[in-house]
N, C-alpha and C positions, 0 to 999 in steps of 0.2 A: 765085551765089546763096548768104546766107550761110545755115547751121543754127539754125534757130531752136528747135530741142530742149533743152530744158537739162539741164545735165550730169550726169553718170552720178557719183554720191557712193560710193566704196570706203572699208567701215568696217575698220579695221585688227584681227585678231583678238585681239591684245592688250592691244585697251581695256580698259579697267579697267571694269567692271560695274555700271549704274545701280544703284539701291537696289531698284529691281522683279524684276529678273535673280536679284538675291541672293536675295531671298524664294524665287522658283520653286525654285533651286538647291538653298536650305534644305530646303522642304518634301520637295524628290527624295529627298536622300538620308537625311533620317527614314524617308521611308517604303520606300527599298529596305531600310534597317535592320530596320524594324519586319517584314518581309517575311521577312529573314533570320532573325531569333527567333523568326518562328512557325513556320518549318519544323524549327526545333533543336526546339521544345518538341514538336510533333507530333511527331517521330522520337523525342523521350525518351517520347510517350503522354502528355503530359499538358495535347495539346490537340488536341481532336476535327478532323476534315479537314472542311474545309468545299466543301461538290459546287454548280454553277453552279445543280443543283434547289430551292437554299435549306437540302434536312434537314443535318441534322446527327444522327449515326452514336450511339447509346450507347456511353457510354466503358468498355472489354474489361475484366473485371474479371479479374485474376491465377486462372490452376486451379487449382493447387496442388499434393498431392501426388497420383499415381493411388490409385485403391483395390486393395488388398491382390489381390483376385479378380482384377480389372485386370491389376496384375505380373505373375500366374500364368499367365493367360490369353497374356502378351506372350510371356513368356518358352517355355511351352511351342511357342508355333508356331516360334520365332526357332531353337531346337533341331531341333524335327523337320522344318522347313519343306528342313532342308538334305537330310533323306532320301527327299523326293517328288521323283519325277519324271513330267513329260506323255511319253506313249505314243503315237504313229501310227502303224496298221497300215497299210505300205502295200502294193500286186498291182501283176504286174509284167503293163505290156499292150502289144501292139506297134503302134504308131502306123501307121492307115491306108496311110496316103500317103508319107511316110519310112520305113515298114519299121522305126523305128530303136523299141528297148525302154525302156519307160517307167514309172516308177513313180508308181500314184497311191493318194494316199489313199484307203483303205477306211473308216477309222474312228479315233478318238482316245478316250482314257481316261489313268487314273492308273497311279501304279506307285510303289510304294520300295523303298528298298536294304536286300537282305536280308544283305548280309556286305561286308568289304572287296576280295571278288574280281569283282565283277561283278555279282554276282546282280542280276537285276532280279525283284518278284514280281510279279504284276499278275492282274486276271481273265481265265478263257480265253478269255469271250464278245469278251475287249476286242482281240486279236488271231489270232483264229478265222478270219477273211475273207482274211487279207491272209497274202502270204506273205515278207516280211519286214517289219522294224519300225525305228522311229528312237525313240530315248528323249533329253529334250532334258533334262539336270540343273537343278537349282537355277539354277547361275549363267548359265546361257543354251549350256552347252554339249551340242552337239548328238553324237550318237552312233550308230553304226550295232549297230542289235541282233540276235542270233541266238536261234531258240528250243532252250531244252536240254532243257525237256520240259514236259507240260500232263495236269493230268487234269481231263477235262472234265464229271465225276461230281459234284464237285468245286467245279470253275468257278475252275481256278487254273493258273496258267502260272509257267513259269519264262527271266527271259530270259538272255541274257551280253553283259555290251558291254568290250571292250578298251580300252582307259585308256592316254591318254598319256602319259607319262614323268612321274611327278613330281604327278600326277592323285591324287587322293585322297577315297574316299568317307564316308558318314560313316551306318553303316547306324541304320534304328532302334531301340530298348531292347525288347527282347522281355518280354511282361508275360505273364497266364491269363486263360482266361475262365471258370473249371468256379469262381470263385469271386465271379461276376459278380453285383449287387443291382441291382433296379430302383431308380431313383433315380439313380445314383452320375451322376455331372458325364462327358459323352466328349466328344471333338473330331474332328473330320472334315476332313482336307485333303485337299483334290482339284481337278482342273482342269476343273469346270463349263461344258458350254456353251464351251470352249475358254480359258473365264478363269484361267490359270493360278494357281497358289499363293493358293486360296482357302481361307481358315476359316470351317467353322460348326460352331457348338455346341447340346448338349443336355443330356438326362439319357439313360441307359437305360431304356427305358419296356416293355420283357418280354423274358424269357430264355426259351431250351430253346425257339423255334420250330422250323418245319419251313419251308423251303423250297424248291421246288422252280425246276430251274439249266433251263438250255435242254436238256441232256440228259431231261429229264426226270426224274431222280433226285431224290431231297431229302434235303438238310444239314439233319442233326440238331443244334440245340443252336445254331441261329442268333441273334443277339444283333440287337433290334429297338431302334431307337433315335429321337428324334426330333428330331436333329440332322440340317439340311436337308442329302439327300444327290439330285444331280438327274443328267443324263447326261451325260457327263464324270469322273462321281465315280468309275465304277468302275474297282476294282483299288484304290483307294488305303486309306490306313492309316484306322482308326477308335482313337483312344487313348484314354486313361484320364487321371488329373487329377495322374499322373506324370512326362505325357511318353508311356509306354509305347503299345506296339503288343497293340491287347487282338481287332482283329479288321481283315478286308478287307471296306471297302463295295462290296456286289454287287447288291443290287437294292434296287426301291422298289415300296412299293404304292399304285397310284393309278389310279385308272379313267379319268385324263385321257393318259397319259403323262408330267404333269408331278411337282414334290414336292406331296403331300397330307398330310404330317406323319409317315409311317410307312417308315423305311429299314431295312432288313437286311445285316448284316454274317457274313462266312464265322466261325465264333470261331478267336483266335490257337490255341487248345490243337490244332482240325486243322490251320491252316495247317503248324505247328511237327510236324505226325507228317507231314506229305505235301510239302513243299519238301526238305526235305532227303535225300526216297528220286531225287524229281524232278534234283537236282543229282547224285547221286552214280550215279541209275543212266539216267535219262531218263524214267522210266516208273513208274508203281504197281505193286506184285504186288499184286494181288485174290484173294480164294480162291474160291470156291463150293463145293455138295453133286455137281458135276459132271450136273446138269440141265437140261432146259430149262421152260420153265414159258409154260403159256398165257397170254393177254392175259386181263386182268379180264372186258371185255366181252363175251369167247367165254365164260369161265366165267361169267358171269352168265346167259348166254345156255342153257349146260346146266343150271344152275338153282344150281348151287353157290355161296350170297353171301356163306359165308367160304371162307379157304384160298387154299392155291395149288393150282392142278390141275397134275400133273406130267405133259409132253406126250413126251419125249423124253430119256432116261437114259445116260450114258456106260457103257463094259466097268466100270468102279472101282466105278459107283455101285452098277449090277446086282450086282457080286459081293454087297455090302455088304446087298442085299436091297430096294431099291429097284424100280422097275418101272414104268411107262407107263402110262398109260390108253390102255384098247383096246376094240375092238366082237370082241363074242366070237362064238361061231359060231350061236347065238339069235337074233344083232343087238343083242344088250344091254349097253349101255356099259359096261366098268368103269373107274372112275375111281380115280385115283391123290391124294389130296388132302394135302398139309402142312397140318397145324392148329398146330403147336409146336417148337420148334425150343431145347433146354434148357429148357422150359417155359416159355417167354413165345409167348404168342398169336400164329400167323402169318391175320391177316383178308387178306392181297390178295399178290398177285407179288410187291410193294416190299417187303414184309416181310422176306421172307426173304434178301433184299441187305442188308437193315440187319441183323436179327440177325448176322451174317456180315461183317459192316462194320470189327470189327477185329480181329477171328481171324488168327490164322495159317496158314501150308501145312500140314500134317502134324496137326493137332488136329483130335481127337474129338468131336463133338460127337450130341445124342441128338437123334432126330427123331421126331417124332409125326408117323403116317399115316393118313387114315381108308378103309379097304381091307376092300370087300366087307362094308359093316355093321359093322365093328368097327375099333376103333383098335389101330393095332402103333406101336411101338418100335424105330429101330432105331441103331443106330452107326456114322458115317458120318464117314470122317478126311477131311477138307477137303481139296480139289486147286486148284488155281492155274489161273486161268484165262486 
């Protein structure tokens, strides 16, 4: 049976190319061309990218240079940024089921470098809980830290971390604050919310507050600022439009717990009297009138609504003419009251820690006492407590 299919035609690849071939081939390679220069003129910007949506993009006009404020603003963080560091306090707890010792995070905050030896500063509240610390530097380098000493009157720590070979700090520029103006320009870097190496800025917005630390104490002369400082911020640097270290952000006031506009900073001029007794000795000498002194609310409670009532006197103090409040043998209270302390007004307990706030051991100082209806005088050389 023969095949009646007719034959299979093999066109040779070499043939030389109708006139319609060439067209096709033409147009190809125009327009792989024309494809090729729009992407040159798009990578030089001087042809918008066209998206399958149809828009086409505004064409990016040049920035140009920064502004003046801009550079200042760079350049201060690029400098100080290298003297913050994030802080985790962490507790040591022994794991149920393995027995085996564990460290875990208590809490995290800020901190920078107070010298080239180590120092770390930081707030106390920020590793209070925890019984050791990790401080991670600028470059990501992580550290184990020790504490060398805290006052927590205060609300300041001091840490130490060991450095490896060839390691190099780079502490902050130490500025004042007793010359501090509302207005002036500050900067805040701190690790927010755990976002490390953050800046926000303000002005100084009041000086010479009072605030009160978890001890319940209050730093006089605290620096109020409304440069956003939130939780994370504390212990770190508050600067001036220097670069300098003019104070430590340690608290904020807001009824949420969040920033509300109003932060508080410790001022550098106590930092600078209270880190370097913390390095040298581990600890603050305090003085006092070697007293003890009732609670407000008992004394308000005897009716007395200024003064301090004095509840309980040291052998120094009695010499010196001091003396208790007592129930005499009538049953008739005598009371012992501080009204003045060198002549500035003692109204409540707190008072008389601040007059006394940065006296010496061995100094005299005059006390007003209001005793049995009349006021005495007396001279009382401060003892160390």
């Amino acid at each position: 049976m023969s095949d009646s299919s007719p034959p299979v035609t093999v066109e040779k690849l070499d043939r030389p190319p109708d006139s319609k071939s060439a067209n096709v081939n033409s147009w190809l390679v125009a327009a792989l061309l024309l494809a090729v220069a729009a992407i040159m003129l798009r990578n030089a910007g001087l042809l918008p990218t066209m998206f399958s949506g149809g828009t086409v993009p505004r064409v990016v006009e040049p920035r140009g240079d920064l502004a003046d404020d801009e550079k200042a603003t760079i350049e201060i963080f690029k400098n100080a940024s290298r003297g913050v560091v994030h802080i985790t306090s962490l507790a040591v707890r022994r794991d149920r089921l393995s027995l085996d010792l564990l460290q875990i995070p208590e809490g995290t905050g800020t901190g920078f470098i107070w010298d080239e030896g180590g120092h770390i500063v930081t707030n106390y509240h920020v590793i209070e809980m925890g019984q050791t610390a990790q401080v991670t530097l600028a470059d990501g380098t992580r550290l184990s830290a020790r504490l060398v000493g805290a006052d927590k009157d205060k609300d300041l720590a001091v840490l130490k971390v060991d450095l490896p070979a060839g390691k190099k700090l780079a502490p902050i520029p130490l500025g004042t604050s007793a010359d501090l103006q509302v207005g002036q320009k500050v900067f805040a870097i701190g690790n927010p919310f755990g976002l490390d190496q953050t800046l926000t800025t303000g002005v100084i917005s009041g000086v010479g507050r009072e605030i009160q630390v978890p001890s319940r104490r209050t730093i006089d002369g605290a620096i109020q600022t409304d440069a956003a400082i939130n939780p994370g911020n504390s212990g770190g640097p508050l600067l001036d439009s220097a670069g300098r270290l003019i104070g430590v952000n340690t608290a904020i006031y807001s009824p949420s717990g969040a920033y509300a506009g109003i932060g508080f900073a410790v001022p550098v001029d106590t930092v600078n009297e209270i880190v370097p007794q913390l390095v040298q000795n581990g600890r603050i000498e305090r003085v006092g009138l070697g007293v003890g002194l009732l609670d407000d609310k008992l004394a308000d409670m005897l009716g007395v609504k200024e003064g301090a009532v004095v509840a309980r006197v040291s052998a120094a103090a009695a010499v010196a003419g001091l003396r208790p409040s007592y129930w005499d043998e009538d049953g008739e209270l005598r009371l012992e009251v501080i009204t003045a302390i060198d002549g500035k007004p003692i109204r409540r307990a707190e008072d008389v820690l601040r007059a006394l706030d940065r006296r010496k051991v061995g100094e005299t100082v005059r006390v007003t006492v209001w005793r049995d209806g009349q006021e005495v005088v007396l001279s009382i050389r401060l003892q160390a407590l």
